[in-house]
C-alpha positions in Angstrom: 74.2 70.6 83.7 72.7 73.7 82.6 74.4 76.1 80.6 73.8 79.9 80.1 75.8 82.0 77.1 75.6 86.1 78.1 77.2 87.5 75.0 77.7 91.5 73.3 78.5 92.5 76.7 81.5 95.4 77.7 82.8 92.5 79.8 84.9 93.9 82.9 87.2 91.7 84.9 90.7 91.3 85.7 91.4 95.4 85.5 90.3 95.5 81.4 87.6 95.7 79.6 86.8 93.3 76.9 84.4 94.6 73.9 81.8 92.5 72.6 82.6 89.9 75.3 81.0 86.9 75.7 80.9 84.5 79.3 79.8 80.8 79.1 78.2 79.6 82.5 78.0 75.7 83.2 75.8 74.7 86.2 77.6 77.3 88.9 81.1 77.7 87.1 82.1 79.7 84.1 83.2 77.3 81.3 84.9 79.8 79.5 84.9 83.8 78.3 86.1 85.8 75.2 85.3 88.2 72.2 83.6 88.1 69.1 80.6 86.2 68.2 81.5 83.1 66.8 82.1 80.9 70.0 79.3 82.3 71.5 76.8 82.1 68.4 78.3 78.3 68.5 77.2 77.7 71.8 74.1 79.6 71.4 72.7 76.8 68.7 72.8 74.5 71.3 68.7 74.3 72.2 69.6 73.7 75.7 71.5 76.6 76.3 69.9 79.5 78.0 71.2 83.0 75.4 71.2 86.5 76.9 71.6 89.2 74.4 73.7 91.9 77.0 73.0 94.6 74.1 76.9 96.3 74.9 75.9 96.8 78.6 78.6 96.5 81.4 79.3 92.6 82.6 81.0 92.6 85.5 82.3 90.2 88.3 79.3 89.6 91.4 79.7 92.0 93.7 81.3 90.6 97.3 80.5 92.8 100.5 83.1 92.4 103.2 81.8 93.7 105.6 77.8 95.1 105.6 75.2 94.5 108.6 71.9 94.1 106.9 69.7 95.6 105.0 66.0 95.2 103.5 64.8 96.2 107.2 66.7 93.4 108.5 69.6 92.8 110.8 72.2 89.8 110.2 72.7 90.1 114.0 68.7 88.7 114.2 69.5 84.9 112.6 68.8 82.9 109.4 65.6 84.9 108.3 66.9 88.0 109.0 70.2 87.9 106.9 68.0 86.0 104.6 65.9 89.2 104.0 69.2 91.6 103.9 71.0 89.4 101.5 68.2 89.3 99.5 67.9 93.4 98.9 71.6 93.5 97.9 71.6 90.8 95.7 68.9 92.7 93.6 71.7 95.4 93.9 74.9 93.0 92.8 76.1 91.1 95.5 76.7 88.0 95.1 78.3 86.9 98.2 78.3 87.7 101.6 80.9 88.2 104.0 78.4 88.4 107.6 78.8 91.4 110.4 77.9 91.2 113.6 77.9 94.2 115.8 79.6 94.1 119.9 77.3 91.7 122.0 78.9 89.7 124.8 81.5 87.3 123.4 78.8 84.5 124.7 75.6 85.5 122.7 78.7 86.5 119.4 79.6 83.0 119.5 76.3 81.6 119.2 75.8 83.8 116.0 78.8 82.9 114.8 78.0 79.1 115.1 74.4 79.8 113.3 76.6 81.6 110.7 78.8 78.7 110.2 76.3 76.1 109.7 74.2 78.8 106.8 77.5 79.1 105.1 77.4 74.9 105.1 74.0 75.1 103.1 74.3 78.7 101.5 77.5 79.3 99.0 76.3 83.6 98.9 77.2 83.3 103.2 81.1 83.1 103.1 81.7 83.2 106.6 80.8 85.9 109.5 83.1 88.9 110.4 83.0 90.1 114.3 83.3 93.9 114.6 83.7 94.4 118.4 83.5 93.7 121.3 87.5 94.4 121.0 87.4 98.1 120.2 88.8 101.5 121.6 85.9 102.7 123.5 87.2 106.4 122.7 86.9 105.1 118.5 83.3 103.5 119.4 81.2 104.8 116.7 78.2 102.9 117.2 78.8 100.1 119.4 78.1 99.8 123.0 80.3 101.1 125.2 79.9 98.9 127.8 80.3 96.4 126.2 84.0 96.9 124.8 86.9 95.5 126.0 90.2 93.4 125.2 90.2 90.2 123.8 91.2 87.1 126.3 92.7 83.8 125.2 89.5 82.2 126.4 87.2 84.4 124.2 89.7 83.7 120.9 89.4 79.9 121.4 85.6 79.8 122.6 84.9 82.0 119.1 87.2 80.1 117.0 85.8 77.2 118.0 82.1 78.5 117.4 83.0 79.6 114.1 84.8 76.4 112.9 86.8 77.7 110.0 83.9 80.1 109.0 85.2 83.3 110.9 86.7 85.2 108.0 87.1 88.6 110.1 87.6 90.3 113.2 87.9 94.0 113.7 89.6 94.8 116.6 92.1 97.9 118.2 95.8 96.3 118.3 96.8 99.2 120.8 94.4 97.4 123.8 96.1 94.9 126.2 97.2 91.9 125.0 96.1 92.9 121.5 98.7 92.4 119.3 98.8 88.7 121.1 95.3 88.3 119.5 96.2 89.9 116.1 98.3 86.7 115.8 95.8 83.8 117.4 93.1 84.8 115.1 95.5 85.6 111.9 97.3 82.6 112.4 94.0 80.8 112.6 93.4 81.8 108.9 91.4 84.6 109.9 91.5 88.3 108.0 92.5 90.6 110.7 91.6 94.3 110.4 92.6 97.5 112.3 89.4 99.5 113.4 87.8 101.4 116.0 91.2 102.6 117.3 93.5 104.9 119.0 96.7 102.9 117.5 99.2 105.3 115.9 101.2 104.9 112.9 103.6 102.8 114.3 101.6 100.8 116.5 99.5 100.1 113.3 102.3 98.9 111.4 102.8 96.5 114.8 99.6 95.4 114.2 100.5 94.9 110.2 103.6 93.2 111.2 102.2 90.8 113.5 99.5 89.7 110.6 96.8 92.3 110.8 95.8 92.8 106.8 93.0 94.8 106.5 91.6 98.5 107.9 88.4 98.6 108.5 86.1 101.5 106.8 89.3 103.6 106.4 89.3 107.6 108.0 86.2 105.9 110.3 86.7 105.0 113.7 90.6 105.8 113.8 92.3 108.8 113.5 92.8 110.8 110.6 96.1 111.5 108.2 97.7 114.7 110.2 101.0 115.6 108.7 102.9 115.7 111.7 101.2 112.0 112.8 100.1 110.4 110.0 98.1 107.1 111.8 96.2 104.0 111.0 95.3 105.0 107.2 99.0 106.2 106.1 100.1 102.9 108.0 98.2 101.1 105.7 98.8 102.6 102.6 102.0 102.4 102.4 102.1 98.4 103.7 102.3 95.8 100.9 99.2 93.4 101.0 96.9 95.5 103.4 93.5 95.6 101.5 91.9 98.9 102.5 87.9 99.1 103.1 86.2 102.5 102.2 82.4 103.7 102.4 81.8 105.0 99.5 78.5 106.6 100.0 79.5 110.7 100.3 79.2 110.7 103.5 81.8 108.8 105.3 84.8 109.8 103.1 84.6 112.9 101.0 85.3 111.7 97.2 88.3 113.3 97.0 89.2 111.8 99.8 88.2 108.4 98.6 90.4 109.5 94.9 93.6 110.0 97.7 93.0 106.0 98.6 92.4 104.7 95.4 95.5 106.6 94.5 97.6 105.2 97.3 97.0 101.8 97.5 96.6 100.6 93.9 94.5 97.7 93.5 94.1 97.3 97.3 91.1 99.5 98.4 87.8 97.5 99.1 84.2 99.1 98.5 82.2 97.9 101.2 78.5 98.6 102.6 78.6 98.7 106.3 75.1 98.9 105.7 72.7 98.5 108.1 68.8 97.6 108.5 67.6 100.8 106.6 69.8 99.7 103.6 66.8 99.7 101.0 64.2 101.3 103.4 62.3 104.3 104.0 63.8 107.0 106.5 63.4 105.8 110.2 64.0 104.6 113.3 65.8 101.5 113.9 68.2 99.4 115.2 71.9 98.6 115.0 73.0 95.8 117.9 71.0 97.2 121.3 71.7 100.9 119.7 68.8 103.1 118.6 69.3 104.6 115.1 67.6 107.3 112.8 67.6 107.7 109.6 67.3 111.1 107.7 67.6 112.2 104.6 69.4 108.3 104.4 71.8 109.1 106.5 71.9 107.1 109.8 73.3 108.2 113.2 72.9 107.1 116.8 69.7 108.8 118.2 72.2 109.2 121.8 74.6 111.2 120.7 74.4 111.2 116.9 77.6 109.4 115.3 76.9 107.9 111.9 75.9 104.1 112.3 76.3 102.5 109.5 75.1 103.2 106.2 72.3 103.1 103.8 74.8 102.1 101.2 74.6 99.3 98.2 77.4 98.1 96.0 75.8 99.9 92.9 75.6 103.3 94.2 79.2 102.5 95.3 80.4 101.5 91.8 78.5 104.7 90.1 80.3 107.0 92.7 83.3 105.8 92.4 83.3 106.2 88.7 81.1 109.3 88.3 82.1 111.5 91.7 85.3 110.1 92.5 86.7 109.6 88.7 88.2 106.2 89.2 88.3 104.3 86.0 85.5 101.0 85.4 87.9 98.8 85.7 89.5 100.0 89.4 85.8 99.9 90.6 84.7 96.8 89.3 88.4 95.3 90.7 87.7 97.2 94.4 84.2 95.4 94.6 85.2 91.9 93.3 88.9 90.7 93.0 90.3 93.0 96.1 87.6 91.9 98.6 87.5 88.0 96.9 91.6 88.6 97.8 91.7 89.8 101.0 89.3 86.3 102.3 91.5 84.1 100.6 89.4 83.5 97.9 90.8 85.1 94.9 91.4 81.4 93.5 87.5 81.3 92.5 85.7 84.2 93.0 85.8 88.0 91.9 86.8 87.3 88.2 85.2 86.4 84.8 87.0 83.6 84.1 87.2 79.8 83.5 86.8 78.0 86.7 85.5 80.6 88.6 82.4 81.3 90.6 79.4 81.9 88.0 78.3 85.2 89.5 77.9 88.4 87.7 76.2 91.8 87.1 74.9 93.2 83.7 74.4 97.2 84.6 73.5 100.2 82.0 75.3 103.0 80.6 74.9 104.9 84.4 75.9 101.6 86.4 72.1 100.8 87.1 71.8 96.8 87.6 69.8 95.2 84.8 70.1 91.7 85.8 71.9 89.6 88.6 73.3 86.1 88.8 74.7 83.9 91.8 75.9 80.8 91.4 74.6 80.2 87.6 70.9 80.9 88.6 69.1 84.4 87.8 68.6 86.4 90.7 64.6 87.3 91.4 64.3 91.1 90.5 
């Protein structure tokens, strides 16, 4: 089994930072962590061990995207290659592991993803599963999915895509408020799938409905819903004040105003996600693309629908996420690190071995400079190609 020491590192994990830390990988586990350098130097005179010299930079958890849609100039609606070529770009940006979006199809052709998502995730630990954003969505919340397309769920189209996934469906999006849609809030949760409120008209207290009935995550919070009004305070005060509901949040400027994004963080302590939504152009050059059926351009790296210009997507990785949180949004290291590793690892049901720095856990992690810019990348034990 091959073992890797990365020592002199400003080791963050668990919400601290650990000076002059030290992580141990064996094969695609960590074997153990700490401080100083006289475990690691030990370790280090073993000739078979590979020794990285982190020279004080930040060592951080592997990045886990809950929710993203490609990147690299490639969609993870368009199969194995395709999501092959996305995860690829972001991994050279921190992330580790993968939770797959698909955009609104018909059910039929989303099950069919779903089952070629299932059997990568057999073969490919970074895959962890796919997450379904639409076709159950407000059509008046619609962002950029097809209209025609949207509609409630049926108990037919829960079992066929349950079935499709088999066990790999980690998430479904959907608006609680539609018919029969708190009914489907508890077939998929209690099918161990994440539910999330988004793309919505619910109101505060049909969101905590939706909470109640096993709904634990909002998707891209203040997107796709309505906003915090004092007199109707809606899906994002619904889940901020509700034990156990992880929060996602775009943290790219443009979705959610930093202070905004400070108001979250500030909220739900320890529960907001930083995810990507990101979509083909994630990477790219400014263009034209797609996202599902839907024509998108990208300016100035923003992307929008070319009918009728909402933003689609994002352009976002988990490294400019991290450096915005910290530098524009003036959360501390460790609450970014946690919102890109341990909250999103959490809100899966994986927090029991990935998302931390620690013994037993998943050997992914990100060495980054002084200004959060990623210096090297490792999944699974191995180095990540550059």
């Amino acid at each position: 089994m091959s073992a890797h020491v990365i020592h002199s590192a400003r080791l963050v994990s668990e919400g601290r930072i650990v000076r002059d830390g030290w992580v141990l990988f064996a094969g695609d586990r960590i074997a153990a962590t700490g401080a100083g350098g006289d475990r690691a130097a030990a370790v280090a005179g073993d000739p078979e061990t590979v020794v990285t010299d982190a020279g004080g930079a930040w060592l951080t958890p592997g990045f886990i995207d809950l929710h993203g849609h490609g990147g690299g100039g490639a969609a993870f609606d368009d199969g194995d290659d395709a999501i092959a070529a996305a995860m690829a770009l972001h991994q050279r940006h921190g992330t580790t592991r993968f939770v797959v979006s698909l955009v609104t199809a018909p059910v039929p052709d989303v099950a069919e993803r779903v089952r070629g998502i299932a059997a990568l995730a057999a073969r490919d630990p970074r895959v962890l599963g796919s997450h379904l954003e639409g076709p159950f969505l407000d059509v008046g919340h619609k962002g950029a999915h097809d209209p025609a397309l949207l509609r409630p769920a049926t108990p037919a189209d829960i079992e066929l895509l349950l079935d499709a996934a088999g066990g790999t469906l980690r998430q479904i999006t959907l608006a609680p408020e539609l018919p029969g849609g708190l009914d489907a809030v508890r077939a998929f949760a209690s099918a161990g799938v994440a539910v999330a409120v988004g793309h919505t008209a619910a109101d505060y207290d049909q969101t905590l409905a939706a909470f109640d009935a096993g709904a634990t995550i909002l998707t891209h919070a203040f997107n796709g819903m309505d906003g915090i009004h004092h007199r109707a305070p809606g899906p994002v005060a619904a889940a901020t004040r509700t034990a156990g509901v992880t929060v996602e949040v775009i943290n790219d400027g443009i979705h959610v105003h930093p202070e905004v994004v400070r108001i979250a963080f500030a909220s739900a302590p320890g529960r907001v996600a930083l995810i990507t939504d990101a979509m083909a152009a994630a990477g790219e050059a400014d263009g034209d693309y797609l996202l599902g059926a839907l024509r998108v351009e990208v300016r100035d790296g923003v992307a929008r629908l070319a009918d009728g210009g909402s933003i689609a997507g994002s352009t976002l990785t988990q490294d400019d996420a991290l450096r915005r949180a910290v530098q524009q949004v003036g959360v501390t290291v460790e609450e970014a690190v946690r919102a890109l590793t341990e909250t999103p690892a959490a809100a899966i049901g994986r927090a029991g071995d990935l998302g931390r720095l620690a013994p037993g856990y998943a050997a992914d992690a990100v060495l980054l400079d002084d200004d959060f810019r990623v210096l090297r990348v490792w999944a699974a034990g191995a180095p990540v190609p550059r």
